[in-house]
Rosetta silent file (secondary structure, phi, psi, omega in degrees, C-alpha in Angstrom):
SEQUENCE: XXXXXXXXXXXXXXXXXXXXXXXXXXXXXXXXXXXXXXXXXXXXXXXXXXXXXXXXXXXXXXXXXXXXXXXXXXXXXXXXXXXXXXXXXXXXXXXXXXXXXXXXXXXXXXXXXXXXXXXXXXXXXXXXXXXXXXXXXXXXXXXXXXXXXXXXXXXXXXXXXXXXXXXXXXXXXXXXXXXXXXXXXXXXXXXXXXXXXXXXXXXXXXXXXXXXXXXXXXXXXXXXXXX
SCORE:     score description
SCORE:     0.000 S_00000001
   1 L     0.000  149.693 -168.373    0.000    0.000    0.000 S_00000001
   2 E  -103.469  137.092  159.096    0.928    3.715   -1.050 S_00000001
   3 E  -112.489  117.142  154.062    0.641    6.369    2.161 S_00000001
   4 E  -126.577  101.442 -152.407   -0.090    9.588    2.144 S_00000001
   5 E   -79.398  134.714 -165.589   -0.174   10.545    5.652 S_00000001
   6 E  -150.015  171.522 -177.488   -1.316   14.183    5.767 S_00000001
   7 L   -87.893  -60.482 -173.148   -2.753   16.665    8.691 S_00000001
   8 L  -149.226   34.406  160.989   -5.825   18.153    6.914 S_00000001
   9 L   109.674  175.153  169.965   -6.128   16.872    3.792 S_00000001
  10 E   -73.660   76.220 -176.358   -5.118   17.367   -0.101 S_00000001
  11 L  -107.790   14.125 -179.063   -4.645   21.003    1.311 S_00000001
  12 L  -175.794  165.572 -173.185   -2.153   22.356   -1.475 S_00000001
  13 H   -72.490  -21.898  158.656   -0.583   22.000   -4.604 S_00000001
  14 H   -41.859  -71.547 -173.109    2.626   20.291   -3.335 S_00000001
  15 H   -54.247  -38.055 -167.119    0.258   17.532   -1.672 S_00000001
  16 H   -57.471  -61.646 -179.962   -1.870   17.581   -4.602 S_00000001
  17 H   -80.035   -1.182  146.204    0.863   16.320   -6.980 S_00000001
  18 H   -80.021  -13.799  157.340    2.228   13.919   -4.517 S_00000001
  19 H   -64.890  -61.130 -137.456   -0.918   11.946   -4.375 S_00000001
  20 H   -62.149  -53.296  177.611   -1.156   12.631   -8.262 S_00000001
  21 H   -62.753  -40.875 -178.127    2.514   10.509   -8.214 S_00000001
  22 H   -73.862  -38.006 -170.635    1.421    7.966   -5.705 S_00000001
  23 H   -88.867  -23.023 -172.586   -1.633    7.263   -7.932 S_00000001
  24 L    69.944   41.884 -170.386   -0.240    7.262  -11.097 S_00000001
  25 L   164.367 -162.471  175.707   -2.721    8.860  -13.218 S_00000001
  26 L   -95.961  163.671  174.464   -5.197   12.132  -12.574 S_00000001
  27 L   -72.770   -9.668 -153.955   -7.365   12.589   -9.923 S_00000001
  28 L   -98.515   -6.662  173.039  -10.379   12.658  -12.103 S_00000001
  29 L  -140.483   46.285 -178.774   -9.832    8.974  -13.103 S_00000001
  30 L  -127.252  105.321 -165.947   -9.807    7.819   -9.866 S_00000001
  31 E   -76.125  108.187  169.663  -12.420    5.497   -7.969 S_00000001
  32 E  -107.569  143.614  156.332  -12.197    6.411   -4.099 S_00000001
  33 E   -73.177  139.633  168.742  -13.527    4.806   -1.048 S_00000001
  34 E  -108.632  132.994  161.986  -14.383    7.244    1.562 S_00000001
  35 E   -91.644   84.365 -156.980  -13.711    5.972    5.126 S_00000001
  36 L   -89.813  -18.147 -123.844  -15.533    7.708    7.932 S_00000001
  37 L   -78.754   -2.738 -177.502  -15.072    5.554   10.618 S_00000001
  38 L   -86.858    0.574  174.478  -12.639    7.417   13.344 S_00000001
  39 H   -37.072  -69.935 -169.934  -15.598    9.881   13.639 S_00000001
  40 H   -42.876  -34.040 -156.800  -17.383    7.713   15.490 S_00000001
  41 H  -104.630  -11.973  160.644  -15.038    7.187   18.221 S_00000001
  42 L  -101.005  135.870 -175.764  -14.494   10.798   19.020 S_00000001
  43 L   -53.516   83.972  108.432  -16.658   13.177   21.494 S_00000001
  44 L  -120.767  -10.964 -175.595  -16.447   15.930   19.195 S_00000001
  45 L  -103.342 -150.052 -140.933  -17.889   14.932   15.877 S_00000001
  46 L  -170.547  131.380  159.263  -21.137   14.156   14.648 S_00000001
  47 H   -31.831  -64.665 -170.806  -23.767   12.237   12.323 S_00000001
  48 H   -72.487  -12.966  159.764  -23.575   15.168   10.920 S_00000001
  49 H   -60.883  -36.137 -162.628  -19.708   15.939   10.530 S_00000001
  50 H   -78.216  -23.424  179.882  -19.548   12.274    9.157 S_00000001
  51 H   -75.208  -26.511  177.477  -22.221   13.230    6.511 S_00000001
  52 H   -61.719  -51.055  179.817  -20.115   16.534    5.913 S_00000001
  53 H   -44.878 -100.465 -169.092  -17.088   13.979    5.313 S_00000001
  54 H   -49.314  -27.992 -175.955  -18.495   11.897    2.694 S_00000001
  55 H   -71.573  -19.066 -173.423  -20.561   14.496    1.290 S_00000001
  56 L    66.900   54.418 -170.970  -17.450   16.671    0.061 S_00000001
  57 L  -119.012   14.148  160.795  -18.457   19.568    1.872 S_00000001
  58 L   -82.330  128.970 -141.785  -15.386   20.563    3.565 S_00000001
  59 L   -93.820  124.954 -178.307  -13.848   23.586    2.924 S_00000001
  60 L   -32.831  119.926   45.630  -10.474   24.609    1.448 S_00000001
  61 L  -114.030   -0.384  174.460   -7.603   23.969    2.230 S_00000001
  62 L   -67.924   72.053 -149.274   -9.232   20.872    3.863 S_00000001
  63 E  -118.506 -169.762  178.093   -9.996   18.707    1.342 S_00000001
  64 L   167.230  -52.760  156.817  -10.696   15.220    0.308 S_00000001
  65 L   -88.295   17.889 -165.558  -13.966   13.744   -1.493 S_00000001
  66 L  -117.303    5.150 -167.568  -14.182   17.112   -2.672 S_00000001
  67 L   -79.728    3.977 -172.283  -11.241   16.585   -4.734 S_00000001
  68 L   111.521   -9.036 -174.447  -12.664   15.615   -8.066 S_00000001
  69 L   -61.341  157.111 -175.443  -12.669   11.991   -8.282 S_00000001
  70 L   -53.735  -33.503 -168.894  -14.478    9.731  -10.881 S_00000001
  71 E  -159.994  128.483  176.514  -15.996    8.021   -8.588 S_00000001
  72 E  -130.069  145.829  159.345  -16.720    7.556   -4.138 S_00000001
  73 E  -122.432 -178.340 -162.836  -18.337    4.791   -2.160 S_00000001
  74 E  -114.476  135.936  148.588  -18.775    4.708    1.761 S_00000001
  75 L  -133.746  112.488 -152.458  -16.517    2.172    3.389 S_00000001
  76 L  -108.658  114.864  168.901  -17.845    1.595    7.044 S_00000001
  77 L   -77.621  -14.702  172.087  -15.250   -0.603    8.823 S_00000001
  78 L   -64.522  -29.990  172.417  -17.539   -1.350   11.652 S_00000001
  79 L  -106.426   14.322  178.346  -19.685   -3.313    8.991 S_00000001
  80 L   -77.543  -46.876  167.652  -17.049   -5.658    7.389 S_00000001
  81 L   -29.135  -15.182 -170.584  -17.394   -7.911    9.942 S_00000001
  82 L  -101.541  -39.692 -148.353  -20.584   -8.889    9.377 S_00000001
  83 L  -109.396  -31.568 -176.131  -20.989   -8.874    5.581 S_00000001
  84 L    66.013  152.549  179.909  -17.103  -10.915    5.642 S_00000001
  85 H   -20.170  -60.467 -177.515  -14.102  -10.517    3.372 S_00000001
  86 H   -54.621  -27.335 -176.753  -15.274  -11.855    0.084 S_00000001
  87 H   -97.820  -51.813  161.970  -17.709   -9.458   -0.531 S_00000001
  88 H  -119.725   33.143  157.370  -15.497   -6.423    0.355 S_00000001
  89 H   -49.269  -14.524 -161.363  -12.322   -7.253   -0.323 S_00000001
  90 H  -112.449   -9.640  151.338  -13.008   -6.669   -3.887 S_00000001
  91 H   -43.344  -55.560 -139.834  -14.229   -2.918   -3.641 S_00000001
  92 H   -89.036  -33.723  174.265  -11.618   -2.409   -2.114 S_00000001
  93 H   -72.967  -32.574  172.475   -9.269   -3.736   -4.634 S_00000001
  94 L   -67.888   -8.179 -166.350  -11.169   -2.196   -7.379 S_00000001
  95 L   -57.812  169.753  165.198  -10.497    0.977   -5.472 S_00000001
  96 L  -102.902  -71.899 -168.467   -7.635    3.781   -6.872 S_00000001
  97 E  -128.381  154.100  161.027   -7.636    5.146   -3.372 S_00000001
  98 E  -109.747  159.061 -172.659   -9.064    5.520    0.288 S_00000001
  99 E  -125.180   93.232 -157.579   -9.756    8.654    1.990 S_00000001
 100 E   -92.642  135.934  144.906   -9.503    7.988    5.687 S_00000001
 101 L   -24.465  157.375  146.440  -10.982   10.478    8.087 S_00000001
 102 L  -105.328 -157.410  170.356   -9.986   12.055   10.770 S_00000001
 103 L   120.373 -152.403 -134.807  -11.729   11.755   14.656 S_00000001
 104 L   -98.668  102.323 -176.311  -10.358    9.077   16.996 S_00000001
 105 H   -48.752  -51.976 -179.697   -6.973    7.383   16.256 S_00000001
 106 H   -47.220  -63.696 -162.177   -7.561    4.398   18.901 S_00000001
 107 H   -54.345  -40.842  162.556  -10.954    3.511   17.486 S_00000001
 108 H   -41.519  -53.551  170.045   -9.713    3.516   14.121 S_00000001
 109 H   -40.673  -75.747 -166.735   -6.787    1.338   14.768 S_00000001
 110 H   -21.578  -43.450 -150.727   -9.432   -1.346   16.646 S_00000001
 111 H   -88.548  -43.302  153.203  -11.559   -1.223   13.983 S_00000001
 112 H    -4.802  -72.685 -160.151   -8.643   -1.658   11.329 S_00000001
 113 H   -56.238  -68.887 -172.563   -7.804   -4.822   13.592 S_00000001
 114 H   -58.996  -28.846 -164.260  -11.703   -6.314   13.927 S_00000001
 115 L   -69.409   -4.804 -145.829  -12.933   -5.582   10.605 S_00000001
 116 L    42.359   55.257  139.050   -9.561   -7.752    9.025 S_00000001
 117 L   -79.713  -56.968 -151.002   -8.656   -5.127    6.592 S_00000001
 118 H   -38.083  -33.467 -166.542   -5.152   -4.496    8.748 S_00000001
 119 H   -82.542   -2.116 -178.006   -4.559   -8.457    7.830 S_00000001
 120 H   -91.673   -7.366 -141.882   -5.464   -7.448    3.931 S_00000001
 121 L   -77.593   -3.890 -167.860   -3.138   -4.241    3.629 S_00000001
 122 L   -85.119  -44.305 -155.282    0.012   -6.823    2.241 S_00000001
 123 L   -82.706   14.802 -144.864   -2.196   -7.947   -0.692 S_00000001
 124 L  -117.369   39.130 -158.566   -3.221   -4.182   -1.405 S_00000001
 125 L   -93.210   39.019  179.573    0.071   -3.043   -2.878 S_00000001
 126 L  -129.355   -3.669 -176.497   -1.046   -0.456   -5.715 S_00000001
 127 L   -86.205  100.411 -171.813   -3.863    1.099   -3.284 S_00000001
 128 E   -79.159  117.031  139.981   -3.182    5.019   -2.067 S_00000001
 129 E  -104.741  116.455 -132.322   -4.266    5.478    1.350 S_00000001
 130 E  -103.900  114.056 -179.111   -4.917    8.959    1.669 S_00000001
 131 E  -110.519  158.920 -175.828   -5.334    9.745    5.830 S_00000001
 132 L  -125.532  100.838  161.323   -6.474   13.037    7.394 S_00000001
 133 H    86.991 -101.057 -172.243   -5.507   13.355   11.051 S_00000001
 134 H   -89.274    2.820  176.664   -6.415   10.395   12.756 S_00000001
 135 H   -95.262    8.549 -176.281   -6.731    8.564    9.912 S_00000001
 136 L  -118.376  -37.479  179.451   -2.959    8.965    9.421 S_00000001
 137 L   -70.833  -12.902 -161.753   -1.800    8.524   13.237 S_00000001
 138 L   -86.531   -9.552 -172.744   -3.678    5.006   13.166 S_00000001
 139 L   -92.192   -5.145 -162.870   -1.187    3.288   10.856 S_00000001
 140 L   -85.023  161.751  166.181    1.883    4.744   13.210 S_00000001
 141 L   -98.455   35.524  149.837    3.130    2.551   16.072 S_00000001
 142 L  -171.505  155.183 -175.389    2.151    4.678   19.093 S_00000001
 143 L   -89.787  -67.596 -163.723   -0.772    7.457   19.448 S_00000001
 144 L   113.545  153.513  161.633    0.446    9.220   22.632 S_00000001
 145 L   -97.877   -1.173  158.699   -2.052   10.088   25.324 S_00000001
 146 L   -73.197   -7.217 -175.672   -2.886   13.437   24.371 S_00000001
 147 L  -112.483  -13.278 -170.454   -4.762   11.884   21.700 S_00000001
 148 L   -36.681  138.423  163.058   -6.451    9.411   23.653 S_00000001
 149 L  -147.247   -3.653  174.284  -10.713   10.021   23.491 S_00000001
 150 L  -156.773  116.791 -156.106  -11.668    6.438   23.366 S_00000001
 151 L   -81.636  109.086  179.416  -10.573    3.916   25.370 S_00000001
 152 L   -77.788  157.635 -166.670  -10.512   -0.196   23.432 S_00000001
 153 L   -59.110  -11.562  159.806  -11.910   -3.158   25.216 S_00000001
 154 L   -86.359  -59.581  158.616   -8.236   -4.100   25.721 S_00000001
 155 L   150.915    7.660 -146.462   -7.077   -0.700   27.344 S_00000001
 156 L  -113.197  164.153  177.996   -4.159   -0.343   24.463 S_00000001
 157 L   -78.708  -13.561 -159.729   -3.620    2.538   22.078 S_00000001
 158 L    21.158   44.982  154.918   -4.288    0.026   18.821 S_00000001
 159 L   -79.418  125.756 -178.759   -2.265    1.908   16.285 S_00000001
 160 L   -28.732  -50.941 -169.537   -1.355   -0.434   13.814 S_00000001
 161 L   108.338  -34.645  170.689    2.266    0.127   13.629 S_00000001
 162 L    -7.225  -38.700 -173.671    2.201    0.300    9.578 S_00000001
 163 L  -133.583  162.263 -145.503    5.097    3.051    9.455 S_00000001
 164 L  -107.559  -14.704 -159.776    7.936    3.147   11.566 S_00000001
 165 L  -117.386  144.237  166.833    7.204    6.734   12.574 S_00000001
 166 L   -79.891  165.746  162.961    4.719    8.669   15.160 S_00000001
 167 L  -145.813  133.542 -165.535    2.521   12.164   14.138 S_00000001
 168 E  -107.980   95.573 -155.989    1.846   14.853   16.471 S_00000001
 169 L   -98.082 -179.846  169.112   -0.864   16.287   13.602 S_00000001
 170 L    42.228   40.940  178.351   -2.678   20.297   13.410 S_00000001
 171 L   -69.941  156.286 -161.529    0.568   21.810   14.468 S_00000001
 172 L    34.393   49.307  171.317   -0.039   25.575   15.828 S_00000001
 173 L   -72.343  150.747 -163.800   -3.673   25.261   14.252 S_00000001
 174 L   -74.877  130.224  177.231   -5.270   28.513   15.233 S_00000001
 175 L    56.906   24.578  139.715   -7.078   28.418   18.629 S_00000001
 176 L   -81.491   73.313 -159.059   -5.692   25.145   19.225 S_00000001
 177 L   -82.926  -31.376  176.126   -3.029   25.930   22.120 S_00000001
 178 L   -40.644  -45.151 -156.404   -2.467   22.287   23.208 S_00000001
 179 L   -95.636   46.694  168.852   -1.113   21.880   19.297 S_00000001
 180 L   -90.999  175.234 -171.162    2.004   24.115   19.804 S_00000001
 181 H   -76.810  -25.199  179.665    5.453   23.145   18.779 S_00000001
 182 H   -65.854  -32.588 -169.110    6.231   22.931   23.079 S_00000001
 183 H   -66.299  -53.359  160.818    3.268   20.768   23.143 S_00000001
 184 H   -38.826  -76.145  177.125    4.584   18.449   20.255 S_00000001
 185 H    -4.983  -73.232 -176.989    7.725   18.263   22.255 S_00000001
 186 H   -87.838   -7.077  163.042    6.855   17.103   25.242 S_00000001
 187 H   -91.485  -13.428 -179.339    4.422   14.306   23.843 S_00000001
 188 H   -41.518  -62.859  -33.640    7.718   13.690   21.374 S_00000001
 189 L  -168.747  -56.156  176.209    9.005   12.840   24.673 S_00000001
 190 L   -79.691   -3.572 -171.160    6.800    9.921   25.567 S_00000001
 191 L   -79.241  166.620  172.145    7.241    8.301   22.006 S_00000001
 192 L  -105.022   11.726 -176.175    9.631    5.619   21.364 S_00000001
 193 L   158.060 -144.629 -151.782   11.362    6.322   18.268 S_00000001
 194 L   -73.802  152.898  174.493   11.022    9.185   14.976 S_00000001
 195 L  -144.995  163.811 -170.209    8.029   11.071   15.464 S_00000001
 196 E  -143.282  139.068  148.442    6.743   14.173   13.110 S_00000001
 197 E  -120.393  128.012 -164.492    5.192   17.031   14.043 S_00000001
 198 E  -127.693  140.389 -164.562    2.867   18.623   10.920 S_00000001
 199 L  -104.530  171.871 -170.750    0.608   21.158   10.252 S_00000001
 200 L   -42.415  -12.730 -146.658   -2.432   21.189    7.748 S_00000001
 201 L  -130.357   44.592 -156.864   -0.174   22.163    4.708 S_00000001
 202 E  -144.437  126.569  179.362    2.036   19.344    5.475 S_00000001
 203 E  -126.045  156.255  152.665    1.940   15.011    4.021 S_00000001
 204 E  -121.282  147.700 -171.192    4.316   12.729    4.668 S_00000001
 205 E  -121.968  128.526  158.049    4.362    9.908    1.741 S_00000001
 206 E  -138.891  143.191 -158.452    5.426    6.159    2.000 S_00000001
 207 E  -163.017  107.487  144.648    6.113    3.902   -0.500 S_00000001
 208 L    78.616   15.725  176.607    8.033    0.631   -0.508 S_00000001
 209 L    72.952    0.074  169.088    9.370    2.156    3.347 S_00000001
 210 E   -73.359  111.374  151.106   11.117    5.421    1.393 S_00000001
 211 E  -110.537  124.427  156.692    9.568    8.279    3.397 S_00000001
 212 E   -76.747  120.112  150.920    8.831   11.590    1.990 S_00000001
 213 E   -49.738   69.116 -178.111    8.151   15.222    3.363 S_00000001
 214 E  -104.131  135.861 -173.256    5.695   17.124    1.440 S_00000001
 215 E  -169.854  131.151  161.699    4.684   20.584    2.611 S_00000001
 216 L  -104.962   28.024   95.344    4.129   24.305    2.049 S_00000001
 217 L   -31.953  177.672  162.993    4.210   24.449    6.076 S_00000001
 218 L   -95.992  116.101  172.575    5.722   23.734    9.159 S_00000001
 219 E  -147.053  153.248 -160.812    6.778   20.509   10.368 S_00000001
 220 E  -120.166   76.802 -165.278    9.332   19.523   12.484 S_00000001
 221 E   -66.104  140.419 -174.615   10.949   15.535   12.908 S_00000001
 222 L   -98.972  -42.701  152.275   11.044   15.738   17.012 S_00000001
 223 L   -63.872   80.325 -164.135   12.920   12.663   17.456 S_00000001
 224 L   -26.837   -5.815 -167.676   16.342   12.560   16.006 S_00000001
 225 L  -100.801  126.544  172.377   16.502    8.693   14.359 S_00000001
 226 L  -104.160  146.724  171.679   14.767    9.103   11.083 S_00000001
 227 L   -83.688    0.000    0.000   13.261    5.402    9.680 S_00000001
């Protein structure tokens, strides 16, 4: 699988043509899944934020089903369990790309884990996953406790692990104070290994374990060992 690990979205022209590279074709001839599902697990969002999500109504520079593609479906990870693999592993393979939400990193991971996609992502290796916030920290191998908002029936942070690297995400977003560069710091601090901190205008891209910095922002690596 292709990563494009981002803050807030296809939020500039830099990001734009590093997806554009990762997909290997225009945006405009490109089938996307939309993925809402870390909504759900955070107090702050909404039916109606998740309908804003899939709906493309979020506004520049935050963007992401709004970006032009040929084609979006809903992929609810909470309901692969039920319906089982064979029927949607092959959306998902017909897919170009997914467009992962942000809202609660933990829940995401979990749901990753129960639904089995996390056990699918080796067979998926031409598939751009595009994440926005927490849809980007869930593939990292540790969260942090500043992000914590929903606690899994095991008590664990369930980020995948997928990338070798943490993300401290919406750095110095406006009226955010918690998301300063001191603040980044000192959760840097509790991490285990490279960690990034990145603001909306800021992706990091991975492919094949080569990671790439894309940004017309600020971002900072907080931990000196890069992976």
């Amino acid at each position: 699988m292709k990563l494009l690990l981002t803050s807030g979205g296809i939020s500039n022209r830099t990001i734009q043509d590093a997806l554009v590279a990762l997909l290997g074709k225009p945006i405009a001839e490109c089938r996307a899944l939309a993925v809402p599902t870390a909504k759900y697990g955070h107090p702050g969002c909404s039916p109606e934020s998740v309908r804003g999500f899939i709906a493309g109504e979020y506004q520049p520079p935050n963007v992401m089903c709004e970006a032009g593609w040929k084609s979006i479906g809903v992929l609810e990870l909470t309901a692969l369990p039920t319906i089982g693999a064979e029927r949607w592993l092959p959306w998902v393979r017909e897919a170009d790309v997914l467009l992962v939400d942000g809202g609660d990193a933990t829940y995401l991971g979990y749901w990753l884990k129960e639904s089995g996609f996390a056990d699918q992502i080796s067979s998926l290796p031409d598939l751009v996953w595009v994440g926005m916030s927490a849809g980007s920290m869930a593939l990292t191998p540790r969260i942090g406790a500043e992000f914590f908002n929903w606690t899994s029936p095991g008590g664990g942070e369930e980020a995948i692990g997928l990338v070798g690297f943490s993300i401290f995400p919406h750095l110095d977003y406006p009226g955010w104070p918690d998301n300063s560069l001191d603040s980044a710091r000192r959760w840097a601090e509790t991490i285990p290994g490279p960690a990034y901190a990145i603001d909306d205008q800021t992706a990091i891209s991975v492919v094949n374990g080569k990671v790439d910095v894309h940004s017309e922002g600020h971002w900072e690596l907080l931990n000196p060992a890069v992976p």
